[in-house]
BAMI-713587 format. One record per atom (N, C-alpha, C, O): residue in one letter; x, y, z. Coordinates in steps of 0.02 Angstrom, whole numbers, plus 50000, padded with zeros to 5 digits. Example, Ala and Ser with C-alpha at 12.3 -4.5 7.8 and 13.67 -1.06 7.14 Angstrom:
# BAMI-713587
a506604971650390a506154977550390a506604983550390a507124983450423s506424988850354s506844994750357s506455000250394s506705005750402
***
This chain:
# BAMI-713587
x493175046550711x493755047550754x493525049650823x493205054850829x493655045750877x493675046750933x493765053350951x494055057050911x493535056051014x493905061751059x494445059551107x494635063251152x494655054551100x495235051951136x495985052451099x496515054651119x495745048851027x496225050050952x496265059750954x496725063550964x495875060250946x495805069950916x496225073850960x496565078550942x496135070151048x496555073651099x497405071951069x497805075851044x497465065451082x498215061751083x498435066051003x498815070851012x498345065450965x498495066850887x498355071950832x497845071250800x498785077050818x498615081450771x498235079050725x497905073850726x498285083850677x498035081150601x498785082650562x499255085950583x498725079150501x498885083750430x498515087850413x497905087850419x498945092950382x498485096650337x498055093750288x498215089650246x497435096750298x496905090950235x496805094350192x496485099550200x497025092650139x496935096950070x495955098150049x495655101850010x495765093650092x494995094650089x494695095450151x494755092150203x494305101450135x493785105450168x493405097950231x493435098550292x493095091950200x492795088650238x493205083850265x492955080950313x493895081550244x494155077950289x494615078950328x495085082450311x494555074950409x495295075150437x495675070250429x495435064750415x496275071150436x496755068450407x497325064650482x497755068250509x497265061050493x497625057450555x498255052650548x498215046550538x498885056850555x499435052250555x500065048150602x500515051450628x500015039850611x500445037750679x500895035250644x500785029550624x501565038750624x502155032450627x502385029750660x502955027950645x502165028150710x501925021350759x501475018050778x501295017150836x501225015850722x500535011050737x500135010650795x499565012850806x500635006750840x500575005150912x500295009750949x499925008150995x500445017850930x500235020150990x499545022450979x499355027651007x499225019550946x498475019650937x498215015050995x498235008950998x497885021151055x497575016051117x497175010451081x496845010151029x497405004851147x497004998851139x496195000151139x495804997451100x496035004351183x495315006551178x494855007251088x494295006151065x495445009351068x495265013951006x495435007450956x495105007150904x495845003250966x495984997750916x495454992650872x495454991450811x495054990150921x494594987850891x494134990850838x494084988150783x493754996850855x493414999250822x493755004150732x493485004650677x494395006650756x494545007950691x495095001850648x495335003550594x495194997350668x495204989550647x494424987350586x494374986150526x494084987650627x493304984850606x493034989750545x492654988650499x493434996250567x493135001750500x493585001150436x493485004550386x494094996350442x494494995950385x494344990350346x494304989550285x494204984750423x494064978450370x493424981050309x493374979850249x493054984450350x492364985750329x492484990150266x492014990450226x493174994250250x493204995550169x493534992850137x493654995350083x493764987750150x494134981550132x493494977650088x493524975750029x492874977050136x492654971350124x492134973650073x491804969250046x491944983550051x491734984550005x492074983549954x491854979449913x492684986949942x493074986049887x493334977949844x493384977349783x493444973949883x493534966749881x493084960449905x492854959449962x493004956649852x492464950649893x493074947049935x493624944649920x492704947849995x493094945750049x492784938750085x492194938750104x493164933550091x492924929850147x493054928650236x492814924750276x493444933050240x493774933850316x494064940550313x494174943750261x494204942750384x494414949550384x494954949050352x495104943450331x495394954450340x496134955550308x496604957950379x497144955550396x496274962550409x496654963750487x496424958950529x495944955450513x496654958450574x496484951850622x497034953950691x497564956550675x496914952950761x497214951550829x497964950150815x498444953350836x497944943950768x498694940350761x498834943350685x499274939950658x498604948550641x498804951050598x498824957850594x498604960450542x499064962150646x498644968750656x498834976250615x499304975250578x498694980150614x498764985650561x499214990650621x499514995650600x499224988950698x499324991950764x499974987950788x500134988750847x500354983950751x500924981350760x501574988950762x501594993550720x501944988350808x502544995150806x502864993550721x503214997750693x502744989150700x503254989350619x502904996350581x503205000850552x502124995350592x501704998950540x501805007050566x501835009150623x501845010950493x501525016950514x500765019450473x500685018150414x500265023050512x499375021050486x499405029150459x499835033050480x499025030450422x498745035850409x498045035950373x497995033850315x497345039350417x496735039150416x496715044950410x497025049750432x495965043350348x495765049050349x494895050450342x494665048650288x494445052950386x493845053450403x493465059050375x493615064850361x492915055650370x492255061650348x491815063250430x491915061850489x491425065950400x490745067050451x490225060450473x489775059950515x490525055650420x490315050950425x490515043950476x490155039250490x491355045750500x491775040950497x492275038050444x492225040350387x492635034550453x493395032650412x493025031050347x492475028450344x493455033250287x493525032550239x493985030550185x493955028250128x494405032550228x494965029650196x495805026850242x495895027950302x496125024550214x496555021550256x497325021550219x497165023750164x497885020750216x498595019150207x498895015150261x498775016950318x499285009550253x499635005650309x500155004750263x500125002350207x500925008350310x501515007250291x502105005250311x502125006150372x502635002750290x503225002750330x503875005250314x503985005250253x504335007350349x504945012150347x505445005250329x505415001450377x505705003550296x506605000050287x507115002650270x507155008450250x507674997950279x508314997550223x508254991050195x508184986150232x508274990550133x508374984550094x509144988850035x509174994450012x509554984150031x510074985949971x510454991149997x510834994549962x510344992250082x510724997950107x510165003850082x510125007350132x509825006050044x509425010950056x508725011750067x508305008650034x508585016050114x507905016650135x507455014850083x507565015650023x506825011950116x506345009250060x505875010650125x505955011450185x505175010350063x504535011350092x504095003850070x504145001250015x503775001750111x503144997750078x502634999650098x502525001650155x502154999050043x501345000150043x501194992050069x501324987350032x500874991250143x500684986750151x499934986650139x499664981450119x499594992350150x498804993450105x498624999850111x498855004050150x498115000450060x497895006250048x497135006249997x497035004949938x496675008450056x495945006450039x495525014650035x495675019350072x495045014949990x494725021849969x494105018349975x494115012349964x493565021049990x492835018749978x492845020549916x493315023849893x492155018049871x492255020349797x491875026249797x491965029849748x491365028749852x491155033849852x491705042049839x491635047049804x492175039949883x492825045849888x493405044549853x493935047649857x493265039449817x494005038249754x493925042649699x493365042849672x494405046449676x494435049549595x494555058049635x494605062949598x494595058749709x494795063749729x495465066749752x495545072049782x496065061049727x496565061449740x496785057649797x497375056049798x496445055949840x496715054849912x497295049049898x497865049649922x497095043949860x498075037449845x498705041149833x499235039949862x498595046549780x498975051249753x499135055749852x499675057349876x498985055849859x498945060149938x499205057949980x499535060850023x499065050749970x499295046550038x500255043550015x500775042950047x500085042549955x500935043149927x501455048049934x502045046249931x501305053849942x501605060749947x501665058550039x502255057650057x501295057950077x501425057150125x501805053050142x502295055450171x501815047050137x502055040450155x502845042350126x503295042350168x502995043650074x503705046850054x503975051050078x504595051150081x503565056250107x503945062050145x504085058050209x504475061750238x504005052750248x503885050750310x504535046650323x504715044550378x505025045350238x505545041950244x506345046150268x506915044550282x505795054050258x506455058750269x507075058350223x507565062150226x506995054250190x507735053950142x507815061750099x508325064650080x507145063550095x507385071550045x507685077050109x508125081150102x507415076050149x507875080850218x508405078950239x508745082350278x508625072250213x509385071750209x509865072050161x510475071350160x509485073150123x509975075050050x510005067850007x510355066749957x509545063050040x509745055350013x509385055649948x508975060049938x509545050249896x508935049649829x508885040949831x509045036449870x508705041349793x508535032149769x508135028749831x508305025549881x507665030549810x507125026649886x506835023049865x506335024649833x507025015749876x506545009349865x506155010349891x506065011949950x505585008749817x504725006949850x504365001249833x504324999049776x504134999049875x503724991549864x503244992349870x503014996949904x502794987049831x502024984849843x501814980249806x502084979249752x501174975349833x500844969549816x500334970149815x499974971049863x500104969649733x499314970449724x499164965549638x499574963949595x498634964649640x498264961849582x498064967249550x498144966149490x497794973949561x497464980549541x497734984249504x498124988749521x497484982449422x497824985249370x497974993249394x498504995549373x497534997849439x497555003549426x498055007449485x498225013249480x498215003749530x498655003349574x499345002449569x499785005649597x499404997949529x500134995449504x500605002449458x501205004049456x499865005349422x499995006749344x500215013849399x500755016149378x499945018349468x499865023349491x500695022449544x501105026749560x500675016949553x501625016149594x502345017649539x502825021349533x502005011849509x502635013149427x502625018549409x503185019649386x502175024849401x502135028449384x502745034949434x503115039049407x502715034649463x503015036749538x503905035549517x504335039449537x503995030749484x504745026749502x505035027749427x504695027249375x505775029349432x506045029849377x506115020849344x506205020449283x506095016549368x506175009949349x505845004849401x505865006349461x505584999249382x505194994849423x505334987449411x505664985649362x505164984449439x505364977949439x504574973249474x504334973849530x504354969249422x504424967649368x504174974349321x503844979149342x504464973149239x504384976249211x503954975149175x504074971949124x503384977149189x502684974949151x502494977749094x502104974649058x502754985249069x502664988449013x503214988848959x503234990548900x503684986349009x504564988048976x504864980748945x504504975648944x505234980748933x505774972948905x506204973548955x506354967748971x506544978048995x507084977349014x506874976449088x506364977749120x507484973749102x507364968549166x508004970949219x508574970049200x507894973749278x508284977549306x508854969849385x508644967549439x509364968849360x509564961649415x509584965649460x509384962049506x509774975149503x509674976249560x509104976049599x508994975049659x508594977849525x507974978949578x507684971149588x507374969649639x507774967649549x507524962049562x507664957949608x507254953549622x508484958749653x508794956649726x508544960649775x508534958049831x508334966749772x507864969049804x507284969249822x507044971649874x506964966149768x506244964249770x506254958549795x505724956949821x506844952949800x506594947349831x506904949549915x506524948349962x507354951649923x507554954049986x506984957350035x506904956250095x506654960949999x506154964950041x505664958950042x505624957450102x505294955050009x505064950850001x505004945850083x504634944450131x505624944850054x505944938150121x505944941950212x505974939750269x505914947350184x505924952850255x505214954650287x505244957250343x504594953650261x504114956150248x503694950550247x503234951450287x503644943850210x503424938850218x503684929550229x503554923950208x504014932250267x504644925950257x504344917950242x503864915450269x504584916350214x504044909350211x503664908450125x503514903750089x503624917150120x503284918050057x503794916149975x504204920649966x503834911449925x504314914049892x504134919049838x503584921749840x504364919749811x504264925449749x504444921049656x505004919549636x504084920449636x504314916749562x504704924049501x504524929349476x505074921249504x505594925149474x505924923449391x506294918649378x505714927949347x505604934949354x504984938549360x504924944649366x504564934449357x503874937049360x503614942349418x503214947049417x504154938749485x503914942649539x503244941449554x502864946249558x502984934449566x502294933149567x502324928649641x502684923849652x501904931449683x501784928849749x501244922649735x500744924849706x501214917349745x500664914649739x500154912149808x500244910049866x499654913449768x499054912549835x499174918049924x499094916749983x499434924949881x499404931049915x498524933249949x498364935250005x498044931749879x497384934349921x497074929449910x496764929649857x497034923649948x496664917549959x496014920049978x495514918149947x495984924550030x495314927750068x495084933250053x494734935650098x495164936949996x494924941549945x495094942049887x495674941049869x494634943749847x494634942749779x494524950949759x494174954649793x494834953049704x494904959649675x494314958549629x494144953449598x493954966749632x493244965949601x493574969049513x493834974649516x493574966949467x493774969949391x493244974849383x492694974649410x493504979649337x493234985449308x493574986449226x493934982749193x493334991949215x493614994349148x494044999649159x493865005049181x494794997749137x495205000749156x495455003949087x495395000449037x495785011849082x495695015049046x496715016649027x497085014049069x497005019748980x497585021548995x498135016448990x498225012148948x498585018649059x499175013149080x499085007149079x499405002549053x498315007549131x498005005149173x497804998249103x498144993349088x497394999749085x497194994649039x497904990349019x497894984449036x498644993348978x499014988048992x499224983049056x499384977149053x499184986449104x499464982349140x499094978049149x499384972749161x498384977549151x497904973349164x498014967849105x498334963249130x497884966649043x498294966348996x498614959549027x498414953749035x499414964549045x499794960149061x499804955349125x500194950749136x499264957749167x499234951949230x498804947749200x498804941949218x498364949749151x497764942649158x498224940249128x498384936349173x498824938649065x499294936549051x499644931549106x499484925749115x500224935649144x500524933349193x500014929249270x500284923749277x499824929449287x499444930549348x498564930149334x498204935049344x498334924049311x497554924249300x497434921949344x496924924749364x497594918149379x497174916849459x497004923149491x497264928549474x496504922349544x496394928249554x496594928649624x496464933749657x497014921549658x497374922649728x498044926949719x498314930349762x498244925849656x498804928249645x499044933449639x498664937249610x499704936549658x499984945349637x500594946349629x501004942549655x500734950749597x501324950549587x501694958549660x501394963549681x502344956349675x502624959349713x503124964449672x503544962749631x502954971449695x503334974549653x503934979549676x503754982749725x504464980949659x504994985349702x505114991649630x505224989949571x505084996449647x505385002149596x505695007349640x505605007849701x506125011649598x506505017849629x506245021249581x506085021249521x506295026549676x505715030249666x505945038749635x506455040849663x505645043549586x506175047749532x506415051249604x506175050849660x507065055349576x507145062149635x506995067949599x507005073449627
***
């Protein structure tokens, strides 16, 4: 992190001793100066975590667009970790999407996804207004990701562990969908984006728990490995 960032921008409180914690819900106002280089530090845990063949951020794809709000978080080392999100209404009520969210594997298993969720939810303000039912979205192949959102939400769509099949959330899931990637369709009910990560491929592991079903159920649904499924749940109060 810059001394330019450190001037312009508080922190969060960092629940850990070695990191700071840096939050813009406005993308944008991350100087251009400063764009490139923490751009390049994301692709760059992007491109550990995933076999990648091209960046994932890009000029004409940027993480520094006013839609996004970023939240970084740094060692002594430099960035380590990252969250990219966005604020909506879909169905008339506020919703959040996880547009990404990258951990080196060195600093994963310390909470920080779990961290960056608590954040990204408080950022919708709906509990300081007395609101409940906050649509949340996200698109991933990552058994352990999926299994850590659903977990979060009193009901989800698709229902990968469940039988029951929710028709609100599922007009919502394509709504946010069409808002978010227009052009993109969604196969329904599956909720399966196809050829979402053409230019990265998710590395498999041994997944333990939830986690192991859901995996389970994507190599099932979703064995390509461009493919993901798009997911919408409400989120408990």
């Amino acid at each position: 992190m810059s001394r330019e960032l450190r001037r312009q921008y508080g922190t969060i409180k960092s629940p850990w001793p070695d990191y700071a914690v840096y939050s813009f819900p406005d993308a944008s106002r991350v100087s251009p100066n400063e764009q490139r280089a923490v751009m390049d530090a994301m692709n760059n845990i992007i491109a550990v975590n995933w076999q990648a063949t091209e960046p994932h951020w890009t000029a004409e794809s940027s993480p520094f667009d006013g839609k996004f709000s970023l939240i970084l978080v740094y060692d002594a080392s430099g960035l380590i970790a990252f969250s990219v999100y966005r604020k909506l209404q879909i169905a008339n009520r506020p919703a959040i999407y996880r547009s990404g969210t990258e951990v080196l594997p060195a600093h994963q298993g310390r909470g920080l996804y779990r961290f960056f969720t608590t954040e990204v939810l408080k950022s919708s303000g709906a509990a300081d207004n007395g609101e409940t039912g906050i649509l949340y979205g996200w698109r991933t192949r990552n058994p352990i990701v999926w299994a850590a959102n659903a977990g979060i939400c009193e009901k989800v769509t698709p229902s990968l562990l469940a039988d029951a099949q929710d028709a609100a959330l599922q007009a919502a899931c394509v709504e946010m969908c069409e808002l978010l990637y227009p052009g993109k369709s969604l196969e329904i009910p599956g909720m399966i984006m196809r050829g979402a990560y053409g230019h990265i491929r998710h590395h498999r592991q041994a997944y333990h728990g939830a986690a192991s079903l859901v995996d389970a159920a994507m190599q099932r649904i979703i064995p390509g490995s461009a493919d993901a499924l798009f997911s919408v749940g409400l989120v408990r109060g």
